[in-house]
N, C-alpha and C positions, 0 to 999 in steps of 0.2 A: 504494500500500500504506500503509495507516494504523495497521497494528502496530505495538507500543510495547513491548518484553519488559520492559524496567525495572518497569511494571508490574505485572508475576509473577516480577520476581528473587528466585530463594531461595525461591521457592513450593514446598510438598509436591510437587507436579510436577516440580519441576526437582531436589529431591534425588534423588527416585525414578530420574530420567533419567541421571544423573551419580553417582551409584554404581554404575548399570550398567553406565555407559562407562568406569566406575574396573577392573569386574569386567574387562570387555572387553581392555582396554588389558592389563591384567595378563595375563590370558590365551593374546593375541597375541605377547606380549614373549617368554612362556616358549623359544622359538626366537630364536637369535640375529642372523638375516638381517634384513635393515630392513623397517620397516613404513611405508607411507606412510595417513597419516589425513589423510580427506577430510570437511569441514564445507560442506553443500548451505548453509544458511540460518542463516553463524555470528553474525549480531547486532552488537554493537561492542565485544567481549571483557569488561568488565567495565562492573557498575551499583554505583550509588550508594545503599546502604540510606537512606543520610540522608537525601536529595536528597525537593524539595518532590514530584515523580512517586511515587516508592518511595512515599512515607507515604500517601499518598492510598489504598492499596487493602493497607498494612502485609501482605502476603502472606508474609512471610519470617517474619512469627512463627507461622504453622502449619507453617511449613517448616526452613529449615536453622536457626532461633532454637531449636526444640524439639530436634533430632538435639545440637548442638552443646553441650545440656545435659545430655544421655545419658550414665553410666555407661557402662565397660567396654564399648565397642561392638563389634562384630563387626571382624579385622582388617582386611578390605576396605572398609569403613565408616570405619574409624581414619585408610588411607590418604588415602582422601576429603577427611577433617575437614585431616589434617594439608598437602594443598593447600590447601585455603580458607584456611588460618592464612598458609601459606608467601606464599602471593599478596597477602595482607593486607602481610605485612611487606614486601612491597618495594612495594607502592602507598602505603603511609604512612611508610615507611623505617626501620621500628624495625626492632629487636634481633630483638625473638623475641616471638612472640605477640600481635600488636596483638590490638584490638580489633575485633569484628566492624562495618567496615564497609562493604567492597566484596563484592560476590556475581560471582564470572566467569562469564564464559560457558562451554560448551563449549569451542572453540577454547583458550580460554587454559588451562582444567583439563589434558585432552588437551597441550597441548604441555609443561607440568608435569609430566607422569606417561610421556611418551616418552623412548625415548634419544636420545644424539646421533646417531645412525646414522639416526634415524631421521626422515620431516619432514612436513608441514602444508599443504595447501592447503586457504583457506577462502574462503569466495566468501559476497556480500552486496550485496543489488541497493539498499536505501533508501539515497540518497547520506549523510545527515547520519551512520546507520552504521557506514558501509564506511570515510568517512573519521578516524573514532574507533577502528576496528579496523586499519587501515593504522596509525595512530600509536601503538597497545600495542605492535603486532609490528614494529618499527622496527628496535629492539636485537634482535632473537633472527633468527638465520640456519635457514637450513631452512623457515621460513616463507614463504609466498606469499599474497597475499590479492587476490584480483580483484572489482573490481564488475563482477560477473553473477548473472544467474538461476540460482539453484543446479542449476537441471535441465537449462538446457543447459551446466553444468561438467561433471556427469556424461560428457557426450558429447564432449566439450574434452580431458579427465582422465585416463580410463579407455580402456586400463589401465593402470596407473603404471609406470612403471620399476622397481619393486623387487618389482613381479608378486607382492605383500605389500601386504593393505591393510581398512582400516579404515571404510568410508561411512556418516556419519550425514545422515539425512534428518527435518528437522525445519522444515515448514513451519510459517508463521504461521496456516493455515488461516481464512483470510479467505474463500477462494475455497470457494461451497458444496459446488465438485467437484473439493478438494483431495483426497479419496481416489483418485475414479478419475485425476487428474493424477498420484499417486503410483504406482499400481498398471502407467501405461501409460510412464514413466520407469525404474521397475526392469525392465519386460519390456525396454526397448532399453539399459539398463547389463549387465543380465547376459548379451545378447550379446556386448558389448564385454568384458566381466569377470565369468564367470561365477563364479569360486573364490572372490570379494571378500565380505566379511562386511559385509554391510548391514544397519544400526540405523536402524529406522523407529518415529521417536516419534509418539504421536497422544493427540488427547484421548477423553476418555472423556466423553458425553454422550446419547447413546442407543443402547441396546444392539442396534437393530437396526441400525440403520448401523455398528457393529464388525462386525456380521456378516456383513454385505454384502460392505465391507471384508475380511473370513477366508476367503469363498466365493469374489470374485477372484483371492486369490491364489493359493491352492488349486486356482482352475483354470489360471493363468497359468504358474506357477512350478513347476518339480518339484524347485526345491534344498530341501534342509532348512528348516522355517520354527517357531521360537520364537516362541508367543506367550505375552506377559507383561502381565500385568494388575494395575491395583493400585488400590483406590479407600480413599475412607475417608466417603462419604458413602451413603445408599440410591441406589439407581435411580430417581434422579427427570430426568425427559426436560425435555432442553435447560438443565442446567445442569452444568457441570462437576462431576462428583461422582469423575473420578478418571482415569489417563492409564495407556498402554499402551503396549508395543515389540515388535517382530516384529524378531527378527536372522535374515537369513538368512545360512545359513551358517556357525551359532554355533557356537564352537570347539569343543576337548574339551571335556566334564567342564562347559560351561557349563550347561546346565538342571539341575545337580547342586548349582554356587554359586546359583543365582541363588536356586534353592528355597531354599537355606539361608540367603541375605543377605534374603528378604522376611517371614518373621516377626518380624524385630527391628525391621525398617523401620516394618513397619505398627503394631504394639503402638506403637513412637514415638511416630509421625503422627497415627492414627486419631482421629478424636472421637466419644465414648462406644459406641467398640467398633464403629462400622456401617463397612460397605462391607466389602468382601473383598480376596483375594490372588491369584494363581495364574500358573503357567509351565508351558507344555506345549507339544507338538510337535502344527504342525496336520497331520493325516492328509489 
């Protein structure tokens, strides 16, 4: 695997991605029994804006450099921003509000935004990764971090002991048939756990393969299925113009937030107003 996410840290992708799983987490929490969140492909918890990688493809200024300059943002957007800050300060050790210079990953946002009751397992197969992500989660209990294939932790994992859970699946999509590898790992997790809220991120780069993608699972799957769409570029094929989530199993009231946190998002983001928005439930 030759994925690099440093690359796209703090990319419009990854805000898009991590406000949702801000929405999520909120959502899940509203009940007080534990929740256990599971990380298929967490990365190495935190990137380096500054670092010679980062600047080479500066992605973080169409992305969390523009949110974080946003007025009045939306609360569930606030919550967001005021991780990145909180994470900031204790990787440069200030007081209060460093400087934007680290972007986390999932895993570390997520374990910011849970309670103590609550805990983490995250799994990461590139060795130089896994062992940057074992050394974030050193100090923090409830944490678990295994180098494995995110898709046989599914099978490892599921289903937790707090029968309460959270599954983000977020491959590198390297592999041309990371869709149907996705589509035939949630048919054998929701055997093992069917009640689990599974957040399935992907890119957006031709819309016929999201559809392909919509029609499997549509055939496969009969839980509830959110999909969420977000781009800020035209429909031009083979090139990222914008990234997507399928929760199945979204809680209450979430296709409710989500509409309401993606107008402000994209008005943000967008460059000169192209690409679109949308969250619905696939039939």
């Amino acid at each position: 695997m030759n994925y690099r996410h440093i690359y796209h840290a703090g990319s419009f992708t990854d805000v898009v991605k991590h406000v949702i799983l801000t929405a999520l987490i909120h959502l899940l929490s509203r009940k007080d029994t534990p929740l256990c969140y599971i990380d298929t492909h967490a990365g190495s918890g935190y990137y380096d804006l500054s670092s010679e990688l980062s600047a080479k493809t500066k992605e973080y200024t169409l992305g969390i450099e523009k949110i974080i300059q946003c007025e009045n943002p939306p609360a569930l957007v606030k919550r967001y921003l005021d991780c990145i800050h909180n994470i900031n300060n204790q990787l440069t050790h200030a007081k209060r509000f460093a400087a934007l210079r680290y972007y986390p990953g999932s895993p570390l946002i997520a374990r910011h935004l849970l309670r103590p009751q609550d805990r983490v397992i995250a799994c990461e197969l590139q060795l130089q990764e896994y062992q940057t992500l074992k050394t974030t989660f050193d100090q923090y209990k409830n944490v678990a971090i295994h180098h494995l294939d995110g898709f046989l932790g599914l099978k490892a994992f599921l289903p937790p002991k707090e029968r309460r859970g959270l599954i983000l699946i977020d491959p590198p999509y390297e592999d041309p048939d990371e869709f149907t590898h996705i589509a035939h790992a949630l048919s054998v997790a929701l055997k093992r756990f069917e009640t689990g809220c599974y957040a399935i991120w992907y890119p957006i780069k031709q819309h016929s393969q999201t559809e392909h993608f919509y029609a499997t699972l549509k055939k496969e799957i009969k839980q509830p299925k959110l999909a969420i769409e977000f781009t800020i570029y035209p429909d031009i094929a083979n090139h990222l113009n914008g990234c997507g989530m399928i929760i199945i199993n979204p809680p209450w009231q979430c296709d409710e937030i989500i509409n309401e946190l993606l107008p402000w998002i994209w008005n943000a983001l967008t460059i000169n107003q192209q690409g679109h928005y949308s969250a619905y439930l696939l039939a």
